[in-house]
N, C-alpha and C positions, 0 to 999 in steps of 0.2 A: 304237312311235312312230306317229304319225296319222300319216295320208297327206296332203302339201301338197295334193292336188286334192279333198281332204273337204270337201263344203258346210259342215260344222260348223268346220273350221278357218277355212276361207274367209271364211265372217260375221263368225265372232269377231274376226279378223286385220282385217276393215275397221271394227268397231264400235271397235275398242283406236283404230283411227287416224284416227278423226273427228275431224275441225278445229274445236272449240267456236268460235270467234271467227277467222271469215275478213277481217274486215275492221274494224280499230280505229278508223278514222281517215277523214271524210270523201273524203281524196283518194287513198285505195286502193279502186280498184272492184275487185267478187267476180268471182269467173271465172261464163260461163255457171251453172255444172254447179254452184253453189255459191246460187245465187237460187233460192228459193221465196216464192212469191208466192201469201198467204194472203188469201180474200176477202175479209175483214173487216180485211186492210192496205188497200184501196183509197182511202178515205178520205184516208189517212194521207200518199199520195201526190198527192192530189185538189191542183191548182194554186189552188183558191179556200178551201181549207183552210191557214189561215196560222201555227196555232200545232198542236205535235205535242208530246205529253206521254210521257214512257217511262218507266223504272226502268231501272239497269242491265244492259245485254245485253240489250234487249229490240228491238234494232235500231235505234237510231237513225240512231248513225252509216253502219252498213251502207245504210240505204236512202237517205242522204247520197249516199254513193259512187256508189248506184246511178243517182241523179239526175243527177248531175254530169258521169258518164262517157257519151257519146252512145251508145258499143256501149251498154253495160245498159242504158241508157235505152228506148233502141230494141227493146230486147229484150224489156223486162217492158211495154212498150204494147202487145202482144201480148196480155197477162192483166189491164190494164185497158183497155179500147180506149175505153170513156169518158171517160178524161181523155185521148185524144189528146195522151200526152207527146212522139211523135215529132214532135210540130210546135210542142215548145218547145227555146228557148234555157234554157240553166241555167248559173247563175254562182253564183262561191263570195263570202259577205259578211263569213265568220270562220268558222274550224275550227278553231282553238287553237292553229294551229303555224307553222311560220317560212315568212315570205313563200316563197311558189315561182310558178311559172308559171302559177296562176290571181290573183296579186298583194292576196289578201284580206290587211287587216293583223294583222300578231300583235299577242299584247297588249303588247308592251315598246313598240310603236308607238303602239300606242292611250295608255299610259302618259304617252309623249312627247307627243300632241297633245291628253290631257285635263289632267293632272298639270303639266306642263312649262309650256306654250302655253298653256294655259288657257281651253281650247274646253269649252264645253257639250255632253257625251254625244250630245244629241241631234243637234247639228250634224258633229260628227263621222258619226255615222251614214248620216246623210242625203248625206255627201259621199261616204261607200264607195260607196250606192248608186247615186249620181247615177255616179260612176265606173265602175263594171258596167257603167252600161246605155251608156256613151258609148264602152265597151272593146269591150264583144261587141255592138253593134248598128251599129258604126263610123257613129256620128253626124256625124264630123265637126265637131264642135263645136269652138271655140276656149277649152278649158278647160284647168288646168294637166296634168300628168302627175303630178305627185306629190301627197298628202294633205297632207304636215306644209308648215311652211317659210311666212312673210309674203306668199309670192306663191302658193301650194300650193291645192289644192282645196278644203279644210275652209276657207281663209280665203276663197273666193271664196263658198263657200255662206253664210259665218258674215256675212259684208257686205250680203247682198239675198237673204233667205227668199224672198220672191215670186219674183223671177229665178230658184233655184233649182226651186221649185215650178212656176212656166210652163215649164220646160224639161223637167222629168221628164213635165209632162200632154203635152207636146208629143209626146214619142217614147212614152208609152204610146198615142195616138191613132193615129202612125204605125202601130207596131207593129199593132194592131187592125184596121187596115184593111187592113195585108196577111197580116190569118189569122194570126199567129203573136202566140206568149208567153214572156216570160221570168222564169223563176221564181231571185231571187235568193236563196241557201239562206246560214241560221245555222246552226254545230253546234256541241257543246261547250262553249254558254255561261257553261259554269260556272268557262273559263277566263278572261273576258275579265279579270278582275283574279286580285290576291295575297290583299288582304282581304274578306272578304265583305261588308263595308259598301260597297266599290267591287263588286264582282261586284252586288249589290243595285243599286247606282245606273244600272248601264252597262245591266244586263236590263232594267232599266224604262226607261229611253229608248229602246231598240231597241224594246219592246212598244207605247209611246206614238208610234211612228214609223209600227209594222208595223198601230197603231190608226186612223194620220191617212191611210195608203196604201192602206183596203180598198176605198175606192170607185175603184181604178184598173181597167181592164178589163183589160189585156194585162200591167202589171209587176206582177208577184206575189212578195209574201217568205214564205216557209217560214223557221219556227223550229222548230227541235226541240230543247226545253228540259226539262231533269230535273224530276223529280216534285219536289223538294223545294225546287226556286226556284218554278215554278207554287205553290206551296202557302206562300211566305212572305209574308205579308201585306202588310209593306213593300216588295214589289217588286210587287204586284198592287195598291199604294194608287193611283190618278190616275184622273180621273174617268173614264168610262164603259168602265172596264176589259172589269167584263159582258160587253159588247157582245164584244170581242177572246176571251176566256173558256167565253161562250155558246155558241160556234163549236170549240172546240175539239176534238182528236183523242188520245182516249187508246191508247196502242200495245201491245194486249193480243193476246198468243198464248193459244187456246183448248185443248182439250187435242186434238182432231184435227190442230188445225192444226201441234201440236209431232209425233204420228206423223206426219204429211204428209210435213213435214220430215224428217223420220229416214228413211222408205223412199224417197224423193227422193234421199237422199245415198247408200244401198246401192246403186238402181239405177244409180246414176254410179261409184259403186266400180269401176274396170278392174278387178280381179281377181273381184269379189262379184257383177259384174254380172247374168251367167247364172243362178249359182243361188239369188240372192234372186228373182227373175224367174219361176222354177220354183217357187219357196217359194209368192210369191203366187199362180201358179194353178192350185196344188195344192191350197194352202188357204181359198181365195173362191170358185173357178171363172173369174177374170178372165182371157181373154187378151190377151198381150203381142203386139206386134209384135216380128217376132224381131230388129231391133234397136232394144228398147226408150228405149234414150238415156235423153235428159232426160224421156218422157215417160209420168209416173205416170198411170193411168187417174183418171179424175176421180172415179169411187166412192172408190178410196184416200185421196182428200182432205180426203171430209166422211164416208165413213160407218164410224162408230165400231165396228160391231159387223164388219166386213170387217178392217179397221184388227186389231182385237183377235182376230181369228181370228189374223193372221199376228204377231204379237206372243203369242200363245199357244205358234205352232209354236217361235219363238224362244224361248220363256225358261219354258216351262208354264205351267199356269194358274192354281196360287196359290205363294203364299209361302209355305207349311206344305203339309199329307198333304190339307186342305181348304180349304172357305172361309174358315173359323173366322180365320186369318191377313189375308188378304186377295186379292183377286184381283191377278194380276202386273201387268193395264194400268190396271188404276186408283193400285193402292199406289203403284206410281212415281212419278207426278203429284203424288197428292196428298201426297206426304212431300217432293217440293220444294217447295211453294206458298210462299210468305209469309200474313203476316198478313190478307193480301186475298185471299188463294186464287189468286195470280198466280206465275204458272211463266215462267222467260225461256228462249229457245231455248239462251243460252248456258250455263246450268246442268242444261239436260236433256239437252244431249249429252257434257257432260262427265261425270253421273251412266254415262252406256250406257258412256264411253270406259272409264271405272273399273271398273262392272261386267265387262266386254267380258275385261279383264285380269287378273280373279279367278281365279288359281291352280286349276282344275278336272283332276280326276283322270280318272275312265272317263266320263265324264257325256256322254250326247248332245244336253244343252241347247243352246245357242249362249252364253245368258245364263241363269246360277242365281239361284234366290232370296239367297244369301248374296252372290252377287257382286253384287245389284241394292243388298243394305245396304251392302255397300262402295259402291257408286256413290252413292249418296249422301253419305254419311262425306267422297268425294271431294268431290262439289257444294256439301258446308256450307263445306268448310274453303276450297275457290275463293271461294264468295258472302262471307266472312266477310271474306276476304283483299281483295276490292274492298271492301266496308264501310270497310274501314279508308282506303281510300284515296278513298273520297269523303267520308267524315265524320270529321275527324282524332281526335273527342274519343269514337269509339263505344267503342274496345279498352279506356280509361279506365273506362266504362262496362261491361264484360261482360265485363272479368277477374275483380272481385270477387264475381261471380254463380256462377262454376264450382262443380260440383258440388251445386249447389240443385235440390233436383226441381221440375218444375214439371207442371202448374198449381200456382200457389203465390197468397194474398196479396199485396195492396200494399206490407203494412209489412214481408213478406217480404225484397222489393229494398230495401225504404228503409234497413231495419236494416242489410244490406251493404254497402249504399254510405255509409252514415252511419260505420260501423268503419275502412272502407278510407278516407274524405273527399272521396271522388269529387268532390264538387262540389269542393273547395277544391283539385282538380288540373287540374281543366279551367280553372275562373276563372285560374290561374297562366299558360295559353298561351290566354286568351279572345283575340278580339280578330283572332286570324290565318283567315284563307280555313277554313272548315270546323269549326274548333276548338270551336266554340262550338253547341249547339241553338239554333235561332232561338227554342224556345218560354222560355229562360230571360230573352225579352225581354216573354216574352206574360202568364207567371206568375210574375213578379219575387219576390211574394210569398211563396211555394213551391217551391224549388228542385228538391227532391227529386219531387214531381210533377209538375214541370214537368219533367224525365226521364223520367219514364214513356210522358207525354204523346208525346216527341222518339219514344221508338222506337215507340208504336204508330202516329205519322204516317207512320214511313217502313217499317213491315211487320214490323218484328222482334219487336213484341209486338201482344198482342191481345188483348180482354176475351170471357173467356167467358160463357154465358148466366148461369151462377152467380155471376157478377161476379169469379172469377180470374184470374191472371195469365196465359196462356200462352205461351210461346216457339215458335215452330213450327219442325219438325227443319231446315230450311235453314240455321235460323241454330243452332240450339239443338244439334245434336253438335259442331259444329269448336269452340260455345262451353263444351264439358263440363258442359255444363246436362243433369238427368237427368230421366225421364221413364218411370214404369212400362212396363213391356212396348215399350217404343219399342228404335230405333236407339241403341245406345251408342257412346259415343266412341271415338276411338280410344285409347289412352294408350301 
């Protein structure tokens, strides 16, 4: 039996227990030891940067949380000290979930005062925000306390737009003059309705809002809106969208920045601490302060070939006896990527979790080559299992594909989906929040291409140079899609 104080056990035991997703939900802030703050997020955080674009797991909401919560806030202004976040205010505008003590409304409220009441998206809007700034800047203002109701805020906004409007320039001027900012943050967008004809309507006033609010100096709105509302044409239709678009912030983990990550979270391992710690400056030459904590030397952060030394000592150097297979720190990466070559933190520490748990007999790896194809196996069938729950009509889509090798042909899928009637089971629940591709609105013509089109928008397929289909392993094991000399499914 190994000995519990073996560095080999030690890693393995913290790599099995890494927390993919610390934080769901804008109003759970991550603990310290759980932020990593990658240069290329600064942006992302920037208070003049108004709209934030992601794919799933790619942090959104965690850097929500971050914002919202003053400790983190104050913490990661540290690692940006250009946006000077500690000398903002931050309030919540919608995060999808039931009023609590930041009083953002949920959508059954938004329901009642767009639905019900019969407010204009926009005025509704405009009345959360004006509500923020009179909450957390204690304006003193004589305005109502509640949104809904014929005496309520949305009616007093919905009565005299300029009164509304002179009052928000009012307290952004205040605010300015006394040095400070308040950044009022969107998350979740994709809950504000049921249907996505309403989720379409309610994101495009909010964008047309966050459009007419840019020349504010001190009140700032962050959105952080999924890649596939950004990319639907009817919620990006109203004029000088551009402008709002132009400015945009895509939320891309590189592949340093996902090890950054990873030895960030060993060195905070209470058990793994020390002798990942030993690892690294055994294997770079780096030294640690002998109580390293939170703090990863800044080589580990950007430099790839350091990074890959200790990712060597962890798991060896290739996936086979040579190169022939693939090197360990690259194959990782690139067999999570999507169809855009995009890797999310949350499926690449779920790949290590997986790996990490791979049954290993005498082996002085930490992590095997066979365990890293388990950790993937793992990673498809997680990424698959959110698929399904942001797009309700993909599983309709990528059952009848199992066992098709791919790269394959167009008429490949089509002949599939045409046996199975794919189309004719989606059109049956069209209509409902998600159920439907936006593009069978774009290629009405063509249905069956007009699916193709749906998943190479959102990364699940991809055209190769030869003009083939491909699936890329993320999605393409958990879907039983096969692929010479690739990862195989489980079964």
């Amino acid at each position: 039996m190994m000995n519990p104080t073996d560095p080999v056990l030690v890693l393995r035991t913290a790599l099995a227990e890494l927390t993919p997703a610390p934080s769901h939900d804008a109003t759970t802030p991550p603990a310290h030891n759980q932020i990593y703050a990658p240069a290329g997020h600064e942006t992302a955080l920037d208070p003049d940067r108004s709209l934030v674009i992601g794919g799933r797991g790619v942090g959104k909401s965690f850097w929500s949380a971050v914002l919202l919560n003053s400790t983190a806030r104050n913490y990661v202004a540290n690692s940006y000290p250009r946006l000077a976040l500690d000398r903002c205010e931050v309030a919540l505008g919608f995060a999808g979930v039931d009023v609590d003590t930041h009083q953002a409304p949920s959508r059954e409220i938004l329901d009642e005062l767009i639905e019900r009441d019969g407010y204009a998206p926009e005025k509704v809007w405009r009345a959360v925000i004006l509500g923020v700034v009179n909450r957390v800047l204690k304006l003193k203002l004589e305005l109502p306390d509640q949104l809904g109701g014929s005496a309520g805020l949305v009616a007093w906004v919905d009565s005299d737009a300029g009164r509304t409007q002179q009052t928000l320039r009012h307290a952004d001027e205040q605010l300015w003059q006394n040095g400070r900012r308040l950044i009022v943050l969107f998350d979740a967008l994709d809950r504000v309705g049921q249907q996505w004809k309403t989720i379409r309507e309610r994101t495009r006033a909010l964008l047309q809002v966050a459009l007419a609010m840019r020349s504010y100096r001190a009140i700032k709105l962050k959105l952080f809106l999924r890649v596939d509302q950004a990319e639907d044409p009817q919620i990006i239709a109203f004029a000088d969208a551009s402008k709002l678009f132009g400015a945009k912030v895509d939320l891309l983990w590189e592949r340093h920045d996902l090890y950054g990550l990873l030895y960030m979270l060993l060195l905070n391992a209470p058990q793994a601490s020390m002798a990942f710690a030993a690892l690294i400056e055994r294997t770079t030459g780096l030294q640690l302060p002998p109580a390293a904590g939170l703090m990863l030397p800044a080589e580990m952060k950007t430099s790839e070939p350091k990074q890959e030394a200790v990712f060597v000592a962890l798991a060896g150097p290739y996936m086979g006896s040579d190169a022939r297979r693939g090197k360990t720190f690259t194959w990782l990466y690139n067999h999570l990527a999507d169809g855009f070559g995009r890797v999310s933190p949350r499926n690449f520490l779920e790949a290590l979790r997986h790996a990490a748990r791979y049954p290993l007999a005498e082996s002085r790896l930490v992590l095997h080559p066979k365990g890293l194809q388990s950790g993937v196996q793992g990673a498809s069938e997680l990424r698959l299992a959110q698929l399904k729950e942001e797009y309700g009509w993909i599983e309709t889509v990528i059952e009848p594909l199992a066992d098709l090798n791919v790269p394959c042909n167009d008429t490949d899928l089509f002949d599939r989906w045409r046996q199975a009637r794919t189309i004719e089971s989606i059109a049956a629940v069209g209509g409902e929040a998600k159920q439907e591709p936006v593009e069978f609105h774009e290629v009405p013509e063509d249905r069956l291409a007009a699916l193709l089109k749906a998943l190479m928008r959102i990364g699940v397929a991809e055209r190769r140079a030869d003009s083939r289909i491909n699936v890329p392993d993320i999605y393409r094991v958990a879907a039983k899609l096969l692929r010479r000399g690739g990862v195989k499914p489980r079964r």
